[in-house]
VOMAR-109323 format. One line per field, with one value per atom (N, C-alpha, C, CB): residue in one letter; atom name; x, y, z; residue number from 1. Coordinates in nm, 2 decimals, m for minus. Atoms other than C-alpha are relative to their C-alpha. Last residue first. Glycine has a CB too. Layout:
<recs>
resn: c(A,...)
name: c(CA,...)
east: c(X,...)
north: c(Y,...)
up: c(Z,...)
resi: c(NUM,...)
</recs>
This chain:
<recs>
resn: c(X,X,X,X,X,X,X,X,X,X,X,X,X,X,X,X,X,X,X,X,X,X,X,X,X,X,X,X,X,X,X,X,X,X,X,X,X,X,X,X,X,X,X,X,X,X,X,X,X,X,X,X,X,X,X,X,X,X,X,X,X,X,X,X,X,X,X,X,X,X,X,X,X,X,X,X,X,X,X,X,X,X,X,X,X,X,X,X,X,X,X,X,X,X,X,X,X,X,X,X,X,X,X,X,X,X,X,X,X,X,X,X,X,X,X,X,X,X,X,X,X,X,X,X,X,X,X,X,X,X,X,X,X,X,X,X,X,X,X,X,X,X,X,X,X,X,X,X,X,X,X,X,X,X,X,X,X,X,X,X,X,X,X,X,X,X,X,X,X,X,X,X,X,X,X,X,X,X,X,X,X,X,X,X,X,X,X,X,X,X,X,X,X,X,X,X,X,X,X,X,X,X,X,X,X,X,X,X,X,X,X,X,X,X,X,X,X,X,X,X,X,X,X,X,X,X,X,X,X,X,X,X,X,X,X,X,X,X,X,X,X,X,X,X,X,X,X,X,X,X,X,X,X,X,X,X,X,X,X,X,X,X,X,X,X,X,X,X,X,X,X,X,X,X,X,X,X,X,X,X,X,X,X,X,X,X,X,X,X,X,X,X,X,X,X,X,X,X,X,X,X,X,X,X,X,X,X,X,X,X,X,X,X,X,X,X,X,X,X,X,X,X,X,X,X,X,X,X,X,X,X,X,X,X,X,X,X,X,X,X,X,X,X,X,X,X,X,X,X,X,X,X,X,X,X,X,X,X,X,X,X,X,X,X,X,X,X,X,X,X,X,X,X,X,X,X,X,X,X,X,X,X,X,X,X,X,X,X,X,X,X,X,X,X,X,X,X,X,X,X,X,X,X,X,X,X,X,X,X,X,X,X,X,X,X,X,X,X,X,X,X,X,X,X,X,X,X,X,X,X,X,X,X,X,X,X,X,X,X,X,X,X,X,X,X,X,X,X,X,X,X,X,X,X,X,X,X,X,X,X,X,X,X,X,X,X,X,X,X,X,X,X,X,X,X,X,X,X,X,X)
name: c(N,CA,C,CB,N,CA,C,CB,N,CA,C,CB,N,CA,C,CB,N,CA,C,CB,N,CA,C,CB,N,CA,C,CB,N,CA,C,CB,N,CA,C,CB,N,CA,C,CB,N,CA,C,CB,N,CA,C,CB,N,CA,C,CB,N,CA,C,CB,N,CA,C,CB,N,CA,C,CB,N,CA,C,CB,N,CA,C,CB,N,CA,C,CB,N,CA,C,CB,N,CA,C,CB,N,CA,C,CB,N,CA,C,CB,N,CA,C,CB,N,CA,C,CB,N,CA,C,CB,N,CA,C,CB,N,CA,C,CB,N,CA,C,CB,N,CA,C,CB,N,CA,C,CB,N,CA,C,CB,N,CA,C,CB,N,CA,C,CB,N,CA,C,CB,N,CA,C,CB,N,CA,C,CB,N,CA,C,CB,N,CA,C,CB,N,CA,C,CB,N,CA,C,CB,N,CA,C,CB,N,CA,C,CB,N,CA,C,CB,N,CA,C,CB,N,CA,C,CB,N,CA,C,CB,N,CA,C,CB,N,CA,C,CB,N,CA,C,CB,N,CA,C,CB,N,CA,C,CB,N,CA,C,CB,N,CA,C,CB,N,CA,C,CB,N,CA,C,CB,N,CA,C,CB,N,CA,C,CB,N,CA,C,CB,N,CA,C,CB,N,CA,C,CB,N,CA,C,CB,N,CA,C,CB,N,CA,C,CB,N,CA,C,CB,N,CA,C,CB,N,CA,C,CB,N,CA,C,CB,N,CA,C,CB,N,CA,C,CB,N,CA,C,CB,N,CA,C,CB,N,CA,C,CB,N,CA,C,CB,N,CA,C,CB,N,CA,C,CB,N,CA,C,CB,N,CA,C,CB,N,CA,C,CB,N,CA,C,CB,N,CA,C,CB,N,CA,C,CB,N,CA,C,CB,N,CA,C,CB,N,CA,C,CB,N,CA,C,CB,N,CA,C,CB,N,CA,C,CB,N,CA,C,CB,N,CA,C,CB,N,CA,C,CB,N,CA,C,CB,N,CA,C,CB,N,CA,C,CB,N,CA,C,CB,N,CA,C,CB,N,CA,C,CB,N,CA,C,CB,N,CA,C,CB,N,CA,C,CB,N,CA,C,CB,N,CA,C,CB,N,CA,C,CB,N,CA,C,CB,N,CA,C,CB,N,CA,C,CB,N,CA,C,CB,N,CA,C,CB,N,CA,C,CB,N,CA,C,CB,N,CA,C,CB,N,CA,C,CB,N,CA,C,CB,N,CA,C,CB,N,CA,C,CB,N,CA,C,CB,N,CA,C,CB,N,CA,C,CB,N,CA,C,CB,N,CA,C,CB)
east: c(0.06,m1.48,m0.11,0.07,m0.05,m1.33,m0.12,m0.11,0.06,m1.28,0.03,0.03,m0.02,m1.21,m0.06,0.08,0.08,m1.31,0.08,m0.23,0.03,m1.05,m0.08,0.12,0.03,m0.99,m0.05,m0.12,0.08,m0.76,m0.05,0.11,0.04,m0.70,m0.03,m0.07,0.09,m0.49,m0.07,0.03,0.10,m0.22,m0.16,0.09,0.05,m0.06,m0.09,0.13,m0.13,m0.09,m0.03,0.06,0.03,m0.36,0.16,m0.09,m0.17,m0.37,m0.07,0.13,0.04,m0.72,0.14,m0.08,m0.15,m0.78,0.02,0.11,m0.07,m1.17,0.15,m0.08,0.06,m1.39,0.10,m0.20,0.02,m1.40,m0.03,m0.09,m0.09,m1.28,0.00,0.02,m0.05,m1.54,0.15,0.02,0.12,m1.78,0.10,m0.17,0.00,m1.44,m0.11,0.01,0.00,m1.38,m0.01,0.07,0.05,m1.38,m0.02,0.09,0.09,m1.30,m0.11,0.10,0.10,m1.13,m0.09,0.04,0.07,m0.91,m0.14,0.11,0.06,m0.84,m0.07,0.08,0.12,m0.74,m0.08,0.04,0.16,m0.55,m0.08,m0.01,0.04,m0.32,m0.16,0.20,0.06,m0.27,m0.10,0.15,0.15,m0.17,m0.09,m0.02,0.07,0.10,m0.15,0.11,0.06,0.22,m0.09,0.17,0.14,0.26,m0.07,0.00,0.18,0.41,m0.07,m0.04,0.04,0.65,m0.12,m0.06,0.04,0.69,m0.03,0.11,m0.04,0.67,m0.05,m0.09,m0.14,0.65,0.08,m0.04,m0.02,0.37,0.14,0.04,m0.09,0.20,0.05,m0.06,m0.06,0.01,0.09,0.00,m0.15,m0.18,0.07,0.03,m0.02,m0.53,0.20,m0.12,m0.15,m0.64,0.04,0.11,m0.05,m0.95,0.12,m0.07,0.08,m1.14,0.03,0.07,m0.03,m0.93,m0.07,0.12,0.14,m0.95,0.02,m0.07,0.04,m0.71,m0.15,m0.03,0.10,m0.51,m0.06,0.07,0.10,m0.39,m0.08,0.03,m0.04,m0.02,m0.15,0.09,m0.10,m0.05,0.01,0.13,0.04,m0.34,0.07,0.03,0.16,m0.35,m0.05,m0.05,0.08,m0.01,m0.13,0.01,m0.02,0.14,m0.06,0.12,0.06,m0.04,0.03,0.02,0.10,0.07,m0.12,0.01,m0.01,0.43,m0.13,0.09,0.06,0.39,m0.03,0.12,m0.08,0.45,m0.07,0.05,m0.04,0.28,0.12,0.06,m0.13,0.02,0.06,0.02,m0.07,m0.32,0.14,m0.04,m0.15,m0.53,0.06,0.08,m0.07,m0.87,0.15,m0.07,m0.07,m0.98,0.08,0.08,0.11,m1.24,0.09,m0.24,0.07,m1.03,m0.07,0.08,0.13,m0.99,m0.05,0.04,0.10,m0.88,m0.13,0.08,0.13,m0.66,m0.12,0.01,0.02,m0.48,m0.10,0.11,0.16,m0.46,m0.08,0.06,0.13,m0.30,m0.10,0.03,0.05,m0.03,m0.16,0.10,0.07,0.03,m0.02,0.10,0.11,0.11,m0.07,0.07,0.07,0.33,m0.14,0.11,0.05,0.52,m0.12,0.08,0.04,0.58,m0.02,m0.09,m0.07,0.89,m0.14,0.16,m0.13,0.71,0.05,0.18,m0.11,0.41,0.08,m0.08,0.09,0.17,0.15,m0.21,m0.02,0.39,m0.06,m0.13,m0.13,0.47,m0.01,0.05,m0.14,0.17,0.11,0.07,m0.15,m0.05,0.07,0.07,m0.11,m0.41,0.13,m0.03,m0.16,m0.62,0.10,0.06,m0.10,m0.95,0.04,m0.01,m0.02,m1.05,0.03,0.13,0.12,m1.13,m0.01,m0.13,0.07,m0.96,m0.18,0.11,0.06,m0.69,m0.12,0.14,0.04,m0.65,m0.05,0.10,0.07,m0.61,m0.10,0.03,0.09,m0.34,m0.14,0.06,0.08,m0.18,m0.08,0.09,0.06,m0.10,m0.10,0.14,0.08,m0.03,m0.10,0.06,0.10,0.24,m0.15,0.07,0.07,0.35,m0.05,0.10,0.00,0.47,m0.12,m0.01,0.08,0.34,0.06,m0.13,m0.09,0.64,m0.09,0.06,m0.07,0.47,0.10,0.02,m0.13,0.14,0.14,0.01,m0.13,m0.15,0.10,0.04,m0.10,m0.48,0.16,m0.02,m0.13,m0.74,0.07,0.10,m0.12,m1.12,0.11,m0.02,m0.09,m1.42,0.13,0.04)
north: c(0.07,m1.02,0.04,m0.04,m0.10,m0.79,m0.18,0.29,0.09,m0.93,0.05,m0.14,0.10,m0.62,m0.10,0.01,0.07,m0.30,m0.16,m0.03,0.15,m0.11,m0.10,m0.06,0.07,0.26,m0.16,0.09,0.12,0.47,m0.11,m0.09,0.09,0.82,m0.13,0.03,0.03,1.12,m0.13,m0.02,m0.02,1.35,m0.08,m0.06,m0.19,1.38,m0.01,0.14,m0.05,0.98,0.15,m0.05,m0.13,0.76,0.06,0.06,m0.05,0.39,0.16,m0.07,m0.11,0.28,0.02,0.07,m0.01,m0.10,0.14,m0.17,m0.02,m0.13,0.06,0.06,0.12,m0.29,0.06,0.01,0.19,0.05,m0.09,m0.04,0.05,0.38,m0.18,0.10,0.10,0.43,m0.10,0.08,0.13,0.62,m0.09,0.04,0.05,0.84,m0.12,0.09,0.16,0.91,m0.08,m0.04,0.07,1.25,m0.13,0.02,m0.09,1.46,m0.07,0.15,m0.04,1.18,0.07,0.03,0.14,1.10,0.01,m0.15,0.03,1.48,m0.11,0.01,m0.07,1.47,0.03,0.15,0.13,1.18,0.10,m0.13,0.11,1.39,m0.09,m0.15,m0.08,1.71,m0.13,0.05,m0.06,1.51,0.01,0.07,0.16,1.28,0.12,m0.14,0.05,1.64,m0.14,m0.05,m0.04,1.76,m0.03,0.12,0.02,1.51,0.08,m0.01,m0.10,1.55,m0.07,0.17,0.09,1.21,0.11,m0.09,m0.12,1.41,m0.05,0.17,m0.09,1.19,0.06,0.12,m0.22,1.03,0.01,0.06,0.02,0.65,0.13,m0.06,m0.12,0.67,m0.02,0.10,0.00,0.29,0.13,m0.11,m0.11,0.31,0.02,0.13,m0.02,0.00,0.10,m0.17,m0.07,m0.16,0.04,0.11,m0.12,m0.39,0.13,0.04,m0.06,m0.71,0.12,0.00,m0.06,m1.00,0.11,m0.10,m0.12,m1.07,0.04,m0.07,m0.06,m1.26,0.14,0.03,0.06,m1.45,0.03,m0.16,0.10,m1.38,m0.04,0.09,0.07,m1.15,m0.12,0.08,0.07,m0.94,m0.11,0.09,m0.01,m0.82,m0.10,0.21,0.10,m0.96,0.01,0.00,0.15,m0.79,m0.09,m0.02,0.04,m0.48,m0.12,0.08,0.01,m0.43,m0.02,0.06,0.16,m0.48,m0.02,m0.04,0.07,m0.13,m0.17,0.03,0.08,0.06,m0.13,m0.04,m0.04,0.39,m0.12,0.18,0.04,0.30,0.02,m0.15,m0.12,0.35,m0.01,0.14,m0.02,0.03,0.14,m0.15,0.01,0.06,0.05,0.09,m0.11,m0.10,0.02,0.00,m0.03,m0.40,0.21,m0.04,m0.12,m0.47,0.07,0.08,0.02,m0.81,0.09,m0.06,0.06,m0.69,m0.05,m0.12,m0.11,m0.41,m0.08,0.09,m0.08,m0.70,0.12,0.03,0.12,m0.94,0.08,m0.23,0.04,m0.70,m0.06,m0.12,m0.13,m0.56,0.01,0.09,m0.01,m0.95,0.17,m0.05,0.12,m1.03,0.07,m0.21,m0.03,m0.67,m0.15,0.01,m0.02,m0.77,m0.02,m0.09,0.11,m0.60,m0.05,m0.01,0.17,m0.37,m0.12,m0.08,m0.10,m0.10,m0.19,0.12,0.10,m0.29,0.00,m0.12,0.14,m0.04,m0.16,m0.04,m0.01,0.31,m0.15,0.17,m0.06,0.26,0.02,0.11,0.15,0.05,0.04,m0.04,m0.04,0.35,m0.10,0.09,0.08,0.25,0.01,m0.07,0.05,0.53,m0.07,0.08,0.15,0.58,m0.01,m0.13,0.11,0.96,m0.09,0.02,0.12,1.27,m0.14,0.02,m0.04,1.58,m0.16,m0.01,m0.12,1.56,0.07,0.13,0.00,1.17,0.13,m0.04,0.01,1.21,m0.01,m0.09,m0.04,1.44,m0.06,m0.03,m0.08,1.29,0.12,0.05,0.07,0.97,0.13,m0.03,0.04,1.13,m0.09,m0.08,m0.17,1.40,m0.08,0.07,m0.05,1.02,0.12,0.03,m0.13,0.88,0.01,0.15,m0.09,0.66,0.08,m0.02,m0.05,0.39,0.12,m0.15,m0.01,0.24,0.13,m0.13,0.08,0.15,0.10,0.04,m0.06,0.34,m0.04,0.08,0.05,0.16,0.09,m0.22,0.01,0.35,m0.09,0.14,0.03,0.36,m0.05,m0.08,0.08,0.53,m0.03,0.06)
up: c(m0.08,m0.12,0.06,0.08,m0.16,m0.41,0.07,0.03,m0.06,m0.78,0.13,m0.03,m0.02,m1.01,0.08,0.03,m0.15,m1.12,m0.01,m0.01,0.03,m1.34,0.11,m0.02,m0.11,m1.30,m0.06,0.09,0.10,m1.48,0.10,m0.13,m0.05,m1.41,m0.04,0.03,0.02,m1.56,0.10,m0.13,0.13,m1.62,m0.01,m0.14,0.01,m1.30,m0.09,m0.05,0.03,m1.25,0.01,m0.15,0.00,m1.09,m0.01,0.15,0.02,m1.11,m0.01,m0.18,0.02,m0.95,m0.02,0.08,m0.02,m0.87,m0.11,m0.06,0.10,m0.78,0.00,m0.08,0.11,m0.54,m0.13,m0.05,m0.03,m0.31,m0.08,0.08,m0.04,m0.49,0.06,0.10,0.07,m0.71,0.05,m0.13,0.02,m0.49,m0.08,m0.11,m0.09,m0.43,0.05,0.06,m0.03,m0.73,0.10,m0.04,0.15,m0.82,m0.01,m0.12,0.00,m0.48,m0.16,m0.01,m0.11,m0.38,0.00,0.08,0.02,m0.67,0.11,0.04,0.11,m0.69,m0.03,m0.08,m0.04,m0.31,m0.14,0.09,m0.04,m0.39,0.03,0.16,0.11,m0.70,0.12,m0.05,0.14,m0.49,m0.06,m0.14,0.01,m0.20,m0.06,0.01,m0.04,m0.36,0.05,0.18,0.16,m0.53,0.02,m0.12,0.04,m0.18,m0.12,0.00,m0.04,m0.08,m0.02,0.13,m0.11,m0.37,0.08,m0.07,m0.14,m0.55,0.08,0.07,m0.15,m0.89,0.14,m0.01,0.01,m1.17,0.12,m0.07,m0.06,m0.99,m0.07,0.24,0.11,m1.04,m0.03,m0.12,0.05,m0.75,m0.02,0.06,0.03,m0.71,m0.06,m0.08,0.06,m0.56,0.02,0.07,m0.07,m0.40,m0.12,0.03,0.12,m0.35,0.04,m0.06,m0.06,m0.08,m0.13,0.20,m0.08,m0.23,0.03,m0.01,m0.09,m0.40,0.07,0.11,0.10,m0.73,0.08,m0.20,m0.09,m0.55,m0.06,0.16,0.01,m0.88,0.16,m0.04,m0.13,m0.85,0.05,0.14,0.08,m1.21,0.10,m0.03,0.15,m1.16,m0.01,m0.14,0.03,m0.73,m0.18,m0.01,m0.06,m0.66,m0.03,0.13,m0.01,m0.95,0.08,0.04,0.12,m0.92,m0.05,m0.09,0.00,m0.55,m0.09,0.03,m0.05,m0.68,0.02,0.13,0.11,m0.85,0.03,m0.13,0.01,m0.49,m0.11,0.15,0.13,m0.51,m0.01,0.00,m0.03,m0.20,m0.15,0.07,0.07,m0.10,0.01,0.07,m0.01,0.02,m0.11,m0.06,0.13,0.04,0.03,m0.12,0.01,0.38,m0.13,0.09,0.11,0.43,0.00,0.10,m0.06,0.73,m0.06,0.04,m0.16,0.66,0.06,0.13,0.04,0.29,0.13,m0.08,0.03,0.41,0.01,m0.16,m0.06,0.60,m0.03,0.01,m0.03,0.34,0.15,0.06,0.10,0.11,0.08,m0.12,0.00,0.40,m0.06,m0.07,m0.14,0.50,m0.05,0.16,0.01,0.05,0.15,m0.01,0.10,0.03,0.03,m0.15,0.19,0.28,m0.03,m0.12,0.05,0.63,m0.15,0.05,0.07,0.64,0.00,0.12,0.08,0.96,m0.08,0.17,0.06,1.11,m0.14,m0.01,m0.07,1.30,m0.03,m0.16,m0.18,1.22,0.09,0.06,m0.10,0.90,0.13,m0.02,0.01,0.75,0.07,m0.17,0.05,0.86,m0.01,0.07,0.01,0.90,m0.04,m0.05,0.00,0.86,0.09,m0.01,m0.08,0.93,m0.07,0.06,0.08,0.74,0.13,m0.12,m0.07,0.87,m0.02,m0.05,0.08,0.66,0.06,m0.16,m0.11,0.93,m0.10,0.05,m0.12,0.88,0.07,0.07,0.02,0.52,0.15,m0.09,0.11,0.51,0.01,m0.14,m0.08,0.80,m0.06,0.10,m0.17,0.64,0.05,0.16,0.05,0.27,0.15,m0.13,0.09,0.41,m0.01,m0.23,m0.14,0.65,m0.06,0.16,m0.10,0.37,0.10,m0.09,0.01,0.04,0.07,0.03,0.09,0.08,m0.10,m0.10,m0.03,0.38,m0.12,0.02,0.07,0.21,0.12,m0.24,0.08,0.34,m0.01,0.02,m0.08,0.48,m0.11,0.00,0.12,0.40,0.05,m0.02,m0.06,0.56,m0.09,0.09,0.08,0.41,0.09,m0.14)
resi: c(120,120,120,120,119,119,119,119,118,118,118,118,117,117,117,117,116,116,116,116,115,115,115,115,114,114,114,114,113,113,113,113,112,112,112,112,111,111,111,111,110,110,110,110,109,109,109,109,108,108,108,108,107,107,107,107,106,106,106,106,105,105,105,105,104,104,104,104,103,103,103,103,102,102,102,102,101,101,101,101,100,100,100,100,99,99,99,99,98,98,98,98,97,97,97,97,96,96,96,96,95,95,95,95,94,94,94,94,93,93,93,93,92,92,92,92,91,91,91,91,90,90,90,90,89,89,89,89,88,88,88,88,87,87,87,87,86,86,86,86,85,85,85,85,84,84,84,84,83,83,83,83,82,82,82,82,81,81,81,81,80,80,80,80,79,79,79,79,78,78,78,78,77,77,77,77,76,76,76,76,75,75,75,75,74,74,74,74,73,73,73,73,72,72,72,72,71,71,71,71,70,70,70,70,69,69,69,69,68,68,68,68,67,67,67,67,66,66,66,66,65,65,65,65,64,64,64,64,63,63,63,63,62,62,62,62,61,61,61,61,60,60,60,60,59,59,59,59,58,58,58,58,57,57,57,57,56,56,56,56,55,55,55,55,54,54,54,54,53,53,53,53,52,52,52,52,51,51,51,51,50,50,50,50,49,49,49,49,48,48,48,48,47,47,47,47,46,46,46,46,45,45,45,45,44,44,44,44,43,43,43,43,42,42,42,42,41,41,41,41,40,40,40,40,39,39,39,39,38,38,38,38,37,37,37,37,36,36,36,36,35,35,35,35,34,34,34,34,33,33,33,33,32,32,32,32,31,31,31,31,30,30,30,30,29,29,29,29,28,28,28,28,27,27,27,27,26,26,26,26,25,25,25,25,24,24,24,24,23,23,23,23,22,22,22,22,21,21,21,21,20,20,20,20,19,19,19,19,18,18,18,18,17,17,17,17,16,16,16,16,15,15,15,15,14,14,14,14,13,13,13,13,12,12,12,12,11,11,11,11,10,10,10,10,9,9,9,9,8,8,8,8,7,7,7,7,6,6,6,6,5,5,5,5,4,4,4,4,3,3,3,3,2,2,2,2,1,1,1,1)
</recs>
């Protein structure tokens, strides 16, 4: 599986997934400040689920009618700890990881909610 990781995730959640085996795409280190629309179309050409705790990503995907994209798992966290961001994707991962691609995945401490959508 391949990630692309939002900017406003960290580097705990970068090299978390990278030392467990993962391609990763780091929005911060490739193209630091891009927006939200070239980060979307980016995972999308790269057939990469986006990971990222920035709510805007649900706007463009339901509300701004690009409603295509590889997937994209939005951590919705009390507790920004990186280790708390860990905790929570290595639960989505260990439990959802067939469901990750094609569908938009809020994930909080308490729970999961997954919604398929329109992917390319």
């Amino acid at each position: 599986m391949r990630f692309i990781v939002d900017e406003s995730t960290g580097a705990a959640v970068i090299e978390y997934l990278r030392s467990v085996g993962y391609d990763v795409f780091a929005v911060a280190e490739a193209m630091p400040q891009a927006d939200d629309a070239v980060v979307l179309a980016r995972a999308v050409s790269e057939e990469r689920v986006l990971i990222t705790n920035d709510k805007d990503f649900g706007e463009l995907v339901f509300r701004s009618g690009q409603a295509y994209h590889h997937g994209v798992v939005l951590l919705r966290l009390r507790d920004e700890s990186p280790a708390n961001r860990i905790r929570v994707l290595e639960t989505i991962l260990e439990r959802y990881a067939e469901q990750l691609a094609r569908h938009f995945i809020v994930a909080t401490e308490r729970g999961v909610r997954i919604r398929p959508v329109k992917s390319i």
